[in-house]
Every structure is written in structure tokens, then in C-alpha cells.
N, C-alpha and C positions, 0 to 999 in steps of 0.2 A: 191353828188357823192363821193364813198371813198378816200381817200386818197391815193395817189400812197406810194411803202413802201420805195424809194429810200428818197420820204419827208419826212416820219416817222426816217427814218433811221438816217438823219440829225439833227432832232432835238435831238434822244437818244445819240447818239455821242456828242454830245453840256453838256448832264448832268453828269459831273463825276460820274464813280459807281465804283471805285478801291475798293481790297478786303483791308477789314484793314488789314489782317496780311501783305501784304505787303508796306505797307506808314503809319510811326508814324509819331502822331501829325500833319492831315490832316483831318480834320474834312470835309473839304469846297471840299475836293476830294474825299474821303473813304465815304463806305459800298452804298447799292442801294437804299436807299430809295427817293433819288430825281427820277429816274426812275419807283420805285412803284408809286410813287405820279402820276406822267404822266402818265403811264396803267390807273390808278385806273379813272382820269378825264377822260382821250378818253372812257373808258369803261363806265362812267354816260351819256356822251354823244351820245354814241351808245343805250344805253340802256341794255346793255351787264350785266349779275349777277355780282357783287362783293363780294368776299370772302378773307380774309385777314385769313395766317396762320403765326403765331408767331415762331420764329424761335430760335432768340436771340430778347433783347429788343430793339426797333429801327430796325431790320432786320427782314424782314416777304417776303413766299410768296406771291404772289400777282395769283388767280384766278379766269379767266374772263371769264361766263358760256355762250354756248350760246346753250339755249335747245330748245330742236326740239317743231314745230309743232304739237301740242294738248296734250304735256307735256307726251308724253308716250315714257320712257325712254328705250328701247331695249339693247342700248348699248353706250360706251360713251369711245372715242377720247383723247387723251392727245394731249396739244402740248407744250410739254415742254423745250423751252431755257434756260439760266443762264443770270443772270442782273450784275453779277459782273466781270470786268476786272482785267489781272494784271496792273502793275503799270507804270510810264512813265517816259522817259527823259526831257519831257518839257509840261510844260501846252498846249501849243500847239495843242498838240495833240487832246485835247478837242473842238475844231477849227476843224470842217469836212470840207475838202477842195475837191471838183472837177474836175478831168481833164483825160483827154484823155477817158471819158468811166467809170474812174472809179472812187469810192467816198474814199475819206483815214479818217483816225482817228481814234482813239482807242476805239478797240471791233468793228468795222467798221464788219469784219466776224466771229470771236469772245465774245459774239454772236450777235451782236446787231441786226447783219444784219438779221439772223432768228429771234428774236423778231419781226423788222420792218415788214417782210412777213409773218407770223403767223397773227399780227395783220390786216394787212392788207386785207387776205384772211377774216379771221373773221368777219373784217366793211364790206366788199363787200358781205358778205351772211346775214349778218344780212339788210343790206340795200336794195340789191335788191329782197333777198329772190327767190327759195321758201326755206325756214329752211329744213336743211334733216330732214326726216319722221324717227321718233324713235333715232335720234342719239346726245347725246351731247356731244359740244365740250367745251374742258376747253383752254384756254391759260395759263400756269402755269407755271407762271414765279418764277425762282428760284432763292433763297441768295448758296451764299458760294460754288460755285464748285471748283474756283478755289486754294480753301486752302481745304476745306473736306468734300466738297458735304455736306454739313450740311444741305441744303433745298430738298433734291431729300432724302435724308437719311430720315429727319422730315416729307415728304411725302408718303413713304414708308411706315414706322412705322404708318400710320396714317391709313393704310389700308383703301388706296383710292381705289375704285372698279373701273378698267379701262379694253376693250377691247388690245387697243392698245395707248402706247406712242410713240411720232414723237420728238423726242430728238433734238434740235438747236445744230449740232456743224458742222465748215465748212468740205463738202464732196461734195461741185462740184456738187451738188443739185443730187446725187446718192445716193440710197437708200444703208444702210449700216448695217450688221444683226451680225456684228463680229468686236468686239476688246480685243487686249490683255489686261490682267489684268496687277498690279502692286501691286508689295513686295517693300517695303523699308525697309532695314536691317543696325544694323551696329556692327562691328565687332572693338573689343579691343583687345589689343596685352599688355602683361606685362610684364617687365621687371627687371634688378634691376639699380639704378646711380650705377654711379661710378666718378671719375678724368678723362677729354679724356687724358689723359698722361699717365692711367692706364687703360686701355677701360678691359683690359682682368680680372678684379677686378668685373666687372658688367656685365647687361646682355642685349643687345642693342633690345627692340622693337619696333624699326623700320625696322631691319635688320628681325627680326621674322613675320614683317609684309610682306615686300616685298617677300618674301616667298607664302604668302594670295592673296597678289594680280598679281604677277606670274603666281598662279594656277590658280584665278578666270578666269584670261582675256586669258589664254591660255586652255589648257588642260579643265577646264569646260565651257568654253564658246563652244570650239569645239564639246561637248559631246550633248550640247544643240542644235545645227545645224540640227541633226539628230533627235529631235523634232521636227515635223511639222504638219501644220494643211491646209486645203485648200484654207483657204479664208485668214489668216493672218501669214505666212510661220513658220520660228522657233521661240523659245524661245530665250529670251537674258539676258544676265548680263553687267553691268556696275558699272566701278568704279569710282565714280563721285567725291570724295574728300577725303583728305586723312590731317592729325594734325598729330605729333609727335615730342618731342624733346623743350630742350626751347633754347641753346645757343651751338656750336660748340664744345667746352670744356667739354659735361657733356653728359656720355652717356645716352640714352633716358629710361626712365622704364615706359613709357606711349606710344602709338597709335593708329588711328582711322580711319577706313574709312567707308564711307557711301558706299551703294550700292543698284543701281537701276534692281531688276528684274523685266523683261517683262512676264509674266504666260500668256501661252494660255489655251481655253477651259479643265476641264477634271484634271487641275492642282490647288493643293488646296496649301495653307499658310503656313497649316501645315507640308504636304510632301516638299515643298520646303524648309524652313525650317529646318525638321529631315536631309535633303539631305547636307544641309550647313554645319551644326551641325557636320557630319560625316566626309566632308573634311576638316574641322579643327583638327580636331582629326586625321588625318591621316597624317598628317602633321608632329603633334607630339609639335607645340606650345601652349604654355599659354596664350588663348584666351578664350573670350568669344561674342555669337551672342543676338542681341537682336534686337527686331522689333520696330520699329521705328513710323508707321502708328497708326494715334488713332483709324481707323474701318478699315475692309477688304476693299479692292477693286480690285473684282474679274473680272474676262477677262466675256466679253459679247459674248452671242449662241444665237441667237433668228430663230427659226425655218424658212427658207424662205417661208415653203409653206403653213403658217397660211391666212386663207381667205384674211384678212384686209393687211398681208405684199404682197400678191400676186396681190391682186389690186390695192397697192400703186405703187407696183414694175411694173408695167404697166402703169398704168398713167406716170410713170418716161422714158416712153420708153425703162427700161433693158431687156435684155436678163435672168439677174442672178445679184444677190445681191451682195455687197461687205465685204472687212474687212481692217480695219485699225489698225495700230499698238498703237495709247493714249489711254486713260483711260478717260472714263465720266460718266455722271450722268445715260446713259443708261442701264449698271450695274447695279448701285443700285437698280434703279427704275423696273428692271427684278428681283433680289434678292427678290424683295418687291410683287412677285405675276403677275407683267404686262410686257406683251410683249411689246419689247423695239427696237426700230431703233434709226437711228440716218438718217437726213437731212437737209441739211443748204446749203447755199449759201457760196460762199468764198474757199480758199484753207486753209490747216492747214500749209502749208511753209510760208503764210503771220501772222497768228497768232502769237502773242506777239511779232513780230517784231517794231523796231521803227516807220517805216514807212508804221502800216498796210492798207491794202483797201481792198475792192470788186466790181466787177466788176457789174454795174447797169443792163447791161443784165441779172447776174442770180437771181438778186433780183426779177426782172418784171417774167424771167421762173417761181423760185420756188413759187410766188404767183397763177401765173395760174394755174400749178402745183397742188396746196394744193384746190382751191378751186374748181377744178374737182372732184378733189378725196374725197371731202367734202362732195361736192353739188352731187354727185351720191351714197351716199349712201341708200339703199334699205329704 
């Protein structure tokens, strides 16, 4: 009998998969491969395909085929979660613990919890059968979303032929056809030293900064309100950190601040961008902008009324699809040719939290869930 995914779920939370970019010198905690190892056995023991994609050395997809009945491929499924977490305050955390309903630990709905119901769905169609007629499904589990989608990116480029992907990330087991993209910029400000006893000798930016981010968080964040989309509202800006100066005495001729833009549909890198570029310049300081992101990562559109989202969107019981405001592998993996949702178990207010969980009701839902919508395909 397969396994329930709330079991699965416990055992994935037990194998650290932090991304290394955030934990040096953690080998016994960092990247996913204790996790592939686990797919890769559950899936010799199903009898499920194995296919290993390389990603980085030591970092590889992991995809677990399950083809249809009498090998006549029509059309073919994705269901693709991420294996890698951020990082923690305590070992602990690796320790899934139980109570009231709900299971805790880290990636518990980020995404373990989708891995555990993907998989799950997967053993109970291969076990009790019958396989959909013409359709295969892959589990394709991904390295590196949390730092750069490097495995959704390496799959893409790989021009894998997919009807549709089912994206792992927590949404309350609602189907989700829209999220904003994201710009990471960062802007310098120059200035000249001086003595602070003589400040009016040099030219202070920091004071040329606050100027930048004045305007940012005011006047263009306002301008942005009045961009809107239907499923994910306006655009946004933020100024998430800010360097300048080294000691109280010496006026500053360096500053820095990061900034996080939200793009919706329609809004490209570039035009964001030239758009930046301009209110510096209008300003009238000695700065300069520069992109930050090693690849795009563009806001996601996937059409609601594609066959495959219209009958998923119905097995979900909606009325109408959603949009969320993060950034995922969904993106890419649309960028790359295949129509892209996202579905998972969990809230994204509990993600990367210390204390995250998910609720064992929507693990048991989003398994039934998947394997209706599995098990009726044409």
C-alpha cells in the first residue's frame, strides 16, 4: 500500500538539504543530495524511471518517470518541487516534530511538503494503477531555487518537452497561474572625503543618497500603485539595505543600497531599468545603477483556460485561478516553453520561518488532489 505523504514528509525533513550559499562549512547540512539519494531509492522501489540531471558536481535533478500504459506518450505532466531549503537557527529543526494537526521542520511547506505529495500521488498510481493512457509523469525534483533556480534554469535550457508543470510551492493547495517577477538593483552614490570639522570641503554621499531613497520609497513607489494587474495588484519597490561612510569624522564619498523590485506581467528588466536609470538622473546626483541578479527572473502569466490548467483548476474545486506576489521556479520553467502553475500544501507566511509547519489535512487533500487529476487523464 503506498505510503501516506505526511510519512514521507517526515522522513524528507529528518535529511538536511540547506542551499550552500547560505551555510559555510556545513557539509553534514548543505546542498540536496541526501534527499536525491532518498527519491532516487523510493523510485527503484516503485519501479519508477530514473534519470539524474547534473547541475553542479554533487547537485543534480533528480527525475522520476512514470509512463503511461503501452508506452504511447501523447503528452507529459511535470511535477516539479525544489529539494533545497534556507538555513536554520538550530539543528533542531531537522527533527519533524507533530502536534496539534500539524507537522513542523524545516521545508516542512517549503517544499518538502509538495515533494512528500507529488511522491506520494505518484506510488499510489504506479501501485494500484490503472497508469493514465498516453500520459507521462515526471517528479522533478530540483537543486538551487532558493539562491538561482539553477535546477528549473538547467531544465529549461534542456528543452524538456512538457504539456504542463505543477510547480511545489506553498498556496493552500490553490491552483496559482500568476506571480510577480523580481529586479534586484543596486545603486552607488559618490562623493568626495573631507575632515567632519570641514564637511563643506567634500561632498557627502550619503546625504546624495538619501535623496535616492526619498524618492524611491516615496514619489516612485506611489507612481507604481497605479500599475496593476488582476490576479497580482501593483508593482513595488523596496529598499532593503543601505552601506555608507566609515567613522563620524570623515565625510562619506561612498554609498549603497540594494533594492528589491517586484515586476508584474508585461514589465521587462530592461524598461525597468532605463525607468531607474532616468530617476537618477533627474535627481541630478553622481550615481550609478547596476543589476545585481546573475539570470532574469521574470513575473509569471500562464494562461487560465489551457485544457490541462482548466481541469486542474477543477479538480481543486476553484472557481478561478490565483496570483501571488514571490518569485519561483514557475517562471523559469514558463520562460523555457512549458506552461507553468504552481501547487503545494502550506502557507508561504510559514516559509523560512523558525518555526515552520504544515498542516497534515492539506498534505492528505493535495495528494487526492493530484492523483485525480492524474488518474483521469484522457
Amino acid at each position: 500500500m503506498p505510503v501516506a505523504a505526511h510519512k514521507l514528509l517526515r522522513e524528507l525533513i529528518s535529511l538536511p538539504s540547506v542551499n550552500p550559499a547560505f551555510l559555510a562549512d556545513r557539509a553534514d547540512l548543505t546542498g540536496e543530495q541526501r534527499v536525491a539519494a532518498y527519491l532516487a531509492s523510493t523510485a527503484d522501489r516503485a519501479g519508477l524511471e530514473l534519470e539524474w540531471q547534473e547541475v553542479f558536481p554533487g547537485r543534480s535533478n533528480v527525475l522520476l518517470r512514470l509512463t503511461p500504459a503501452g508506452g504511447n506518450i501523447r503528452r507529459r505532466i511535470l511535477l516539479a518541487p525544489h529539494m533545497d531549503t534556507v538555513g536554520v537557527d538550530s539543528e533542531a529543526r531537522f527533527q519533524p516534530v507533530l502536534k496539534a494537526g500539524r507537522l513542523h521542520g524545516r521545508g516542512a511547506c517549503d517544499t518538502k511538503g509538495s515533494i512528500a505529495c507529488y511522491l506520494a500521488a505518484m506510488l499510489e498510481l504506479a501501485a494500484r494503477g490503472p497508469r493514465p493512457r498516453g500520459t507521462e509523469i515526471i517528479l522533478t525534483a530540483l537543486v538551487d531555487e532558493e539562491n538561482n533556480q539553477s535546477g528549473s534554469r538547467a531544465l529549461a535550457k534542456a528543452k524538456c518537452n512538457a504539456n504542463l508543470a505543477i510547480v511545489g510551492e506553498p498556496t493552500l493547495c490553490k491552483i496559482v497561474t500568476a506571480h510577480k517577477g523580481d529586479l534586484w538593483l543596486r545603486v552607488t552614490t559618490h562623493g568626495k572625503s573631507a575632515h567632519g570639522s570641514k564637511p563643506h570641503l567634500g561632498k557627502n554621499a550619503v546625504h546624495a543618497m538619501a535623496r535616492v531613497v526619498e524618492e524611491l520609497e516615496t514619489r516612485y513607489a506611489a507612481t507604481l500603485k497605479r500599475r496593476t494587474h488582476p490576479l497580482l495588484g501593483h508593482a513595488t519597490v523596496n529598499v532593503g539595505f543601505i552601506a555608507g561612510g566609515k567613522q563620524p569624522n570623515i565625510v562619506p564619498d561612498r554609498c549603497e543600497i540594494l533594492i528589491d523590485r517586484r515586476t508584474l506581467p508585461g514589465e521587462s528588466d530592461a524598461a525597468v531599468f532605463a525607468e531607474l536609470s532616468a530617476l537618477i538622473r533627474r535627481l541630478g546626483v553622481n550615481a550609478e545603477l547596476t543589476d545585481t541578479k546573475n539570470a532574469p527572473c521574470p513575473a509569471l502569466e500562464t494562461d487560465p483556460n489551457l485544457p490541462l490548467v482548466r481541469q486542474l483548476t477543477r479538480c481543486a474545486g476553484q472557481r478561478r485561478t490565483l496570483g501571488v506576489d514571490y518569485f519561483s521556479d514557475a517562471a523559469v520553467l514558463a520562460s523555457g516553453g512549458i506552461p507553468s502553475v504552481l501547487l503545494g500544501p502550506g502557507d508561504i507566511a510559514q516559509a523560512h520561518t523558525a518555526d515552520e509547519w504544515v498542516a497534515l489535512a492539506q498534505l492528505e487533500r493535495l495528494t487526492r488532489l493530484l492523483v485525480k487529476f492524474l488518474r483521469d487523464q484522457p
